[in-house]
Biotite code that builds the C-alpha atoms (Angstrom):
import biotite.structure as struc

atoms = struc.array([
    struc.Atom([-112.852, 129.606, 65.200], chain_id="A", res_id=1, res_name="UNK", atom_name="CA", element="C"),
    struc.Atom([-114.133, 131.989, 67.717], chain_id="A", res_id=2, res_name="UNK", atom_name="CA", element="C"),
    struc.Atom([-117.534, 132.539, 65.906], chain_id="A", res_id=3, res_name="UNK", atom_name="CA", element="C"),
    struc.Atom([-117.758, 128.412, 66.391], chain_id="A", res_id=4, res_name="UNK", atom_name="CA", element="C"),
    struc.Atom([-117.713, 128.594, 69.658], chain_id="A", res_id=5, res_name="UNK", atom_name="CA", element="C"),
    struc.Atom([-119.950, 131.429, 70.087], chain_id="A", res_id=6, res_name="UNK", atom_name="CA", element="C"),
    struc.Atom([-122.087, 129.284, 67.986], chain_id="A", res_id=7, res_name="UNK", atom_name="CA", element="C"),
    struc.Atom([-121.755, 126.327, 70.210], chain_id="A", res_id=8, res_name="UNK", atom_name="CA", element="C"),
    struc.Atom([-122.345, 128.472, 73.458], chain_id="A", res_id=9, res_name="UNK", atom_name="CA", element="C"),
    struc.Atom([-125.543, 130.030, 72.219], chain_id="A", res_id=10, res_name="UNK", atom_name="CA", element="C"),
    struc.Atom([-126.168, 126.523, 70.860], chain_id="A", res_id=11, res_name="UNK", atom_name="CA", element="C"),
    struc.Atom([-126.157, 125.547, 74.476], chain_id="A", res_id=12, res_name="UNK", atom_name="CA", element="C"),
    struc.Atom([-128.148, 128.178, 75.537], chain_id="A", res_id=13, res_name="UNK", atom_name="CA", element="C"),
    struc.Atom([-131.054, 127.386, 73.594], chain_id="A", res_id=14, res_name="UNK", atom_name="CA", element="C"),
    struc.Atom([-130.749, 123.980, 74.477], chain_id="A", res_id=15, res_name="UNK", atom_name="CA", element="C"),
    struc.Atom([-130.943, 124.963, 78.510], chain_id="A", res_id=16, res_name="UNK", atom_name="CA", element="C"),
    struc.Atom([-128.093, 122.721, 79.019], chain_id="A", res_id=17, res_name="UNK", atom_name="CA", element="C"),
    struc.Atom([-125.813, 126.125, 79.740], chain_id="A", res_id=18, res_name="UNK", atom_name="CA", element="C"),
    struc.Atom([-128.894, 127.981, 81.026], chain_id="A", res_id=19, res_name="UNK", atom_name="CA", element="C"),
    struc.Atom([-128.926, 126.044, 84.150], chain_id="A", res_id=20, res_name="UNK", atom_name="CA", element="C"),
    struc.Atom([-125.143, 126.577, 84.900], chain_id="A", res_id=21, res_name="UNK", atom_name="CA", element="C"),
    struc.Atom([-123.980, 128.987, 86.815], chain_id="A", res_id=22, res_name="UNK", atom_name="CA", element="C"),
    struc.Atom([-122.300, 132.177, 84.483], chain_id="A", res_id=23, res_name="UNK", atom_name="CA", element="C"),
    struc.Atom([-118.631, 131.551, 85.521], chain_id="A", res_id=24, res_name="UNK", atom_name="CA", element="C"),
    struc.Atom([-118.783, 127.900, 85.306], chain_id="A", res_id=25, res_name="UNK", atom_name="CA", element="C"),
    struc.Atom([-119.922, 128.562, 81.320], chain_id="A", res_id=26, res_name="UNK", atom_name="CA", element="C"),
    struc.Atom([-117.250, 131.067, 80.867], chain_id="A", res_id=27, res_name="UNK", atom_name="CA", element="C"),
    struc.Atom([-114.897, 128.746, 81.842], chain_id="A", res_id=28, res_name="UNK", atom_name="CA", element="C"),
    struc.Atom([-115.956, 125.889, 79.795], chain_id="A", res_id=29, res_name="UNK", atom_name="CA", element="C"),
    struc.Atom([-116.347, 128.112, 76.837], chain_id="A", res_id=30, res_name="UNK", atom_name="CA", element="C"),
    struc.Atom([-112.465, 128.994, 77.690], chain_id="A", res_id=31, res_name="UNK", atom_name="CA", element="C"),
    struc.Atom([-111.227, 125.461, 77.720], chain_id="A", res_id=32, res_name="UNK", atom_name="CA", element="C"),
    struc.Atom([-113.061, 124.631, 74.704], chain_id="A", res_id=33, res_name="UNK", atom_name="CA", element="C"),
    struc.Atom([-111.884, 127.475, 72.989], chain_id="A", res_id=34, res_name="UNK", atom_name="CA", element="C"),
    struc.Atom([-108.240, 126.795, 74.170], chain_id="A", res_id=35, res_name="UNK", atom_name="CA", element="C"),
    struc.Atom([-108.617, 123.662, 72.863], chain_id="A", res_id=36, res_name="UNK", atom_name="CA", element="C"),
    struc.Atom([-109.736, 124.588, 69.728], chain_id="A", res_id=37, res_name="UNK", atom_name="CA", element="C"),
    struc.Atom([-106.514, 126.871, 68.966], chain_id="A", res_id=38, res_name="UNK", atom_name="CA", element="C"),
    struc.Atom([-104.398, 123.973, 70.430], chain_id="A", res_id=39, res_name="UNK", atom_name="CA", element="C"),
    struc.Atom([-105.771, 121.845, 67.766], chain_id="A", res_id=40, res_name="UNK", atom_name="CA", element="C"),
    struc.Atom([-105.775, 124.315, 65.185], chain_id="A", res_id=41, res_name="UNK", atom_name="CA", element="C"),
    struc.Atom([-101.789, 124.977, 65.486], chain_id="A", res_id=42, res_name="UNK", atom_name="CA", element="C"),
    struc.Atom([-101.253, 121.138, 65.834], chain_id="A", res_id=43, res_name="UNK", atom_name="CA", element="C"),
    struc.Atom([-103.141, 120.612, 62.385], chain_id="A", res_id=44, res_name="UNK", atom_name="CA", element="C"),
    struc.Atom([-101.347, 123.410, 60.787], chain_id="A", res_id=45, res_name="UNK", atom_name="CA", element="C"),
    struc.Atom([-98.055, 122.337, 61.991], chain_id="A", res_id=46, res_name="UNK", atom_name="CA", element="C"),
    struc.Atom([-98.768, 119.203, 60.330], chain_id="A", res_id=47, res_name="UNK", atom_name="CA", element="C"),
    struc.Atom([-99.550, 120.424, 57.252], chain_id="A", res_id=48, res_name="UNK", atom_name="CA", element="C"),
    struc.Atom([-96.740, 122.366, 56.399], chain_id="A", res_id=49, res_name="UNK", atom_name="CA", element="C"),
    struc.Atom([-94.454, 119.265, 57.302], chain_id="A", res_id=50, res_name="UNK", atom_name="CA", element="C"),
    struc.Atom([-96.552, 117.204, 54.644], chain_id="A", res_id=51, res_name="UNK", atom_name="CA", element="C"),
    struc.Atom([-95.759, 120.067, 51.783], chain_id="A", res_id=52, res_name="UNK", atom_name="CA", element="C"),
    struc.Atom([-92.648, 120.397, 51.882], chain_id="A", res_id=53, res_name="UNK", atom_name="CA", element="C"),
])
């Protein structure tokens, strides 16, 4: 999960969308997306192990 958004960040490097912002503004973004990718992540796995058993 991690390594996605790594991917996404350099992603937006390359793009220039992130280039253009400033450093702590991208860090920050990366950290909500990131938290919101582990929030997700639990929610879906939660949910899964209702379904099985």
């Amino acid at each position: 999960m991690l390594f996605l958004v790594a991917a996404l960040l350099l992603l937006g490097v390359a793009l220039g969308s992130v280039a253009h912002a400033p450093l702590p503004v991208t860090l920050a973004a990366a950290a909500v997306i990131g938290i919101w990718l582990v929030v997700f992540a639990v929610r879906e796995r939660t949910v899964r192990r209702r379904h099985q058993h």
